[in-house]
C-alpha positions as CSV (number, residue, x, y, z in Angstrom):
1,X,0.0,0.0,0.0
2,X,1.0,3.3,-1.0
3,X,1.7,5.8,2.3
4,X,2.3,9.0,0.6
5,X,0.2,11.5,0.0
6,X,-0.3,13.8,-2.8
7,X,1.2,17.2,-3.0
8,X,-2.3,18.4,-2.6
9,X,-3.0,15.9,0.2
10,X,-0.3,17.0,2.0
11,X,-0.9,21.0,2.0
12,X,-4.3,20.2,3.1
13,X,-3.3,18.2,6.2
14,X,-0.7,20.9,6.7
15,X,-3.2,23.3,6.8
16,X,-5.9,21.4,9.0
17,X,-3.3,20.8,11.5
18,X,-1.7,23.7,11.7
19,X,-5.4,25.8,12.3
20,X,-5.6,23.2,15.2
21,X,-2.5,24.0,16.6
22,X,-3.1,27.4,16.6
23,X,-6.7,27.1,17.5
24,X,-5.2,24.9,20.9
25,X,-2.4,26.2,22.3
26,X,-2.9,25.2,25.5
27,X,-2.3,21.5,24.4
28,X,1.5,22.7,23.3
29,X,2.6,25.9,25.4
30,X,5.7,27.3,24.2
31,X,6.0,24.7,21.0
32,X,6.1,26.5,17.2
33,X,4.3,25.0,14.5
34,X,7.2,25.8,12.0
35,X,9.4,23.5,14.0
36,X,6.4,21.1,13.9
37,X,5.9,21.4,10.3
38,X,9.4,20.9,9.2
39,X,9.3,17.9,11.3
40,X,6.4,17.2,9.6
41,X,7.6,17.8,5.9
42,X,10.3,15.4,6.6
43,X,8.8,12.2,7.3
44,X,6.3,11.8,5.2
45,X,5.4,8.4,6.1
46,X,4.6,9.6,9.3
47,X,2.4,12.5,7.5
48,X,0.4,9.8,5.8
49,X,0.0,8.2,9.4
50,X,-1.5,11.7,10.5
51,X,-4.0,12.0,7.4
52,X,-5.3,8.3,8.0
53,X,-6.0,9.8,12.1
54,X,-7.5,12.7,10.7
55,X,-9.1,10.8,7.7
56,X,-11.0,8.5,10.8
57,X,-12.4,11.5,12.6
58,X,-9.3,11.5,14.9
59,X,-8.4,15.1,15.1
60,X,-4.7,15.0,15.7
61,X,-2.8,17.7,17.6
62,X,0.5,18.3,19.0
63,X,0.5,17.3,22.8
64,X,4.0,17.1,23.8
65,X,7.7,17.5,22.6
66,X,10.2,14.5,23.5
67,X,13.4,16.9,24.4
68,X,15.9,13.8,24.4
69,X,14.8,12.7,21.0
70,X,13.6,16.0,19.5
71,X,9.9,14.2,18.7
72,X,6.7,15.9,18.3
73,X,4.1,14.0,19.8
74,X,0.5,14.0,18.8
75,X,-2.6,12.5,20.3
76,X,-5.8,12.0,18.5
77,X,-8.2,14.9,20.0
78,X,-11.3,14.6,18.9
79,X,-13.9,15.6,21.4
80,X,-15.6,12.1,21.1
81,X,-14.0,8.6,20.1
82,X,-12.8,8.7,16.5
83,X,-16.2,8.3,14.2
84,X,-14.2,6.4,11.5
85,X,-13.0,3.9,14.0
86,X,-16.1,2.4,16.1
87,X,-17.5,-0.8,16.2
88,X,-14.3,-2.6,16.9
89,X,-13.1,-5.3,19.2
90,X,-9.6,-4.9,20.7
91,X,-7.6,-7.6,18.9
92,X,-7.0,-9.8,16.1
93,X,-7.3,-12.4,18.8
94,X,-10.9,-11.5,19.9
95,X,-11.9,-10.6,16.4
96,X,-11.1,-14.5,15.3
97,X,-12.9,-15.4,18.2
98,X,-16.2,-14.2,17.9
99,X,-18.2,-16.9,16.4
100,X,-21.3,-14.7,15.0
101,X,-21.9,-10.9,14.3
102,X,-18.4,-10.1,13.9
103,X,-17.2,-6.6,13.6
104,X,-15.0,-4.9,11.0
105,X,-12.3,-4.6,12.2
106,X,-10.1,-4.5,15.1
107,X,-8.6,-1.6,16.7
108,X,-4.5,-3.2,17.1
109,X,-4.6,-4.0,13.8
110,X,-6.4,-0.7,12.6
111,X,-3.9,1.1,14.7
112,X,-0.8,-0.8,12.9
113,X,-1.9,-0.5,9.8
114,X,-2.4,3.4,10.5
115,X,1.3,3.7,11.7
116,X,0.0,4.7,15.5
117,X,-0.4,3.2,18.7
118,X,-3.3,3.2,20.8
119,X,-3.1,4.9,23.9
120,X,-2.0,3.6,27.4
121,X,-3.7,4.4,30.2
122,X,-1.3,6.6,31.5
123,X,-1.3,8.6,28.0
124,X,-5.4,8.7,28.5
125,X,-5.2,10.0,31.4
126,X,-2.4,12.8,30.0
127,X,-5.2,13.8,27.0
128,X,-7.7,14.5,29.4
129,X,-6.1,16.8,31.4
130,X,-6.1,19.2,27.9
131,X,-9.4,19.3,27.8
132,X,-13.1,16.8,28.5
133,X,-12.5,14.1,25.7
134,X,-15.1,10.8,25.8
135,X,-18.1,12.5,27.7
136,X,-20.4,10.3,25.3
137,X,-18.3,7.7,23.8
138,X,-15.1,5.4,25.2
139,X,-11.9,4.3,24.0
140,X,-9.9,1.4,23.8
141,X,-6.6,1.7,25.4
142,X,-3.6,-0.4,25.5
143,X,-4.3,-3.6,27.7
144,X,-1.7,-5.4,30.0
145,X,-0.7,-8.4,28.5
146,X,-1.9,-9.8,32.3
147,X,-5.5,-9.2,31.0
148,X,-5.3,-9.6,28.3
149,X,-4.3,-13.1,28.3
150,X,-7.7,-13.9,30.4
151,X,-9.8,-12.5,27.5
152,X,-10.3,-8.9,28.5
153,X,-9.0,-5.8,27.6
154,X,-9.8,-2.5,28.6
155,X,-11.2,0.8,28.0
156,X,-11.7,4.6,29.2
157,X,-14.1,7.5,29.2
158,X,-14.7,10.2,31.2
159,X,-18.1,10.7,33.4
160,X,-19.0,12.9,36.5
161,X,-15.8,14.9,36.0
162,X,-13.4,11.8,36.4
163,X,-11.4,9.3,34.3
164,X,-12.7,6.2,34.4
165,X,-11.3,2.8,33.4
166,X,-12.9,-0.3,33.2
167,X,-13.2,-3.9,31.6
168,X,-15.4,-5.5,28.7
169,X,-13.9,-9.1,27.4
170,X,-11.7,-8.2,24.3
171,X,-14.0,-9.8,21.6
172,X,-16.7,-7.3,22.7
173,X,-17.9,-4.2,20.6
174,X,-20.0,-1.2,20.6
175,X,-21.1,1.9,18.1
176,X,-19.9,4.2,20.8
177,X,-16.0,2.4,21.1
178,X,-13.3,3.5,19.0
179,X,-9.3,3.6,20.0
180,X,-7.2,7.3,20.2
181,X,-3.9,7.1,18.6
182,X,-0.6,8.1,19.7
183,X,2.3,9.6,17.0
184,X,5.9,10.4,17.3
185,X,7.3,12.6,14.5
């Protein structure tokens, strides 16, 4: 598969992201989008990666510079779970096991195949101090291979003003579950 984007692909993303950077600068205080964007214009494997989180209803933005590498990071910011993404168990796994009704997809390999990682818990839990993010909806997040080996995995959302992370068993699914994505550029 091709993951490259046209020159008019990519000026579009460019331009998407860099409104949202500007339009929330309290996810990146004291970051500059031209050092983001040249980042940016030089992996453009990574750019694709962006577009196919933006393409899914994502909303990527800059949440964090990795001073020891020099990395952008980004986090998919969508105010609800990515639209483009629902409907998915958590593994390949759970997705083989389900007998009837099976979804789509699955949200590891979705995420692979994007270029992204889902987020941990601890990452979750980072996103939602920048702002109320899964008021209606949950996410997936990274399970412990502990759990994950007894056939659950887990998810997040936020209720009542709080974080709140819980369990469904791995092969399970629901229209208002998607994953967020973590990037490093």
């Amino acid at each position: 598969m091709k993951k490259k984007l046209s020159p008019e692909q990519r000026e579009e993303l460019l331009n998407t992201l860099k409104a949202r950077f500007e339009k929330n600068m309290t996810r990146h205080k004291g970051l500059e989008w031209a050092k983001v964007q040249a980042k940016l214009e030089a992996n453009t494997e990574k750019l694709w990666s962006l577009n196919e989180m933006e393409r899914t209803g994502g909303e990527p933005d800059v949440v964090g510079h990795d001073k020891k590498t020099g990395e952008y990071i980004f986090y998919d910011c969508s105010a609800e779970s990515p639209d483009g993404r629902r409907n998915v168990c958590y593994d390949h796994e759970a997705h083989e096991a389900r007998k009837e009704h099976k979804p789509e997809n699955n949200a590891i390999d979705m995420a692979a195949a994007m270029g992204i990682e889902l987020l941990t818990e601890e990452q979750y839990r980072e996103l939602q101090q920048l702002g109320s993010f899964d008021m209606k909806t949950s996410s997936w997040v990274k399970t412990p291979t502990d759990i994950r080996k007894l056939g659950g995995a887990i998810f997040a959302d936020y209720r009542y003003g709080n974080v709140f992370v819980y369990h469904n068993g791995a092969q399970s699914y629901y229209a208002v579950r998607a994953f967020r994505g973590s990037l490093r550029v």
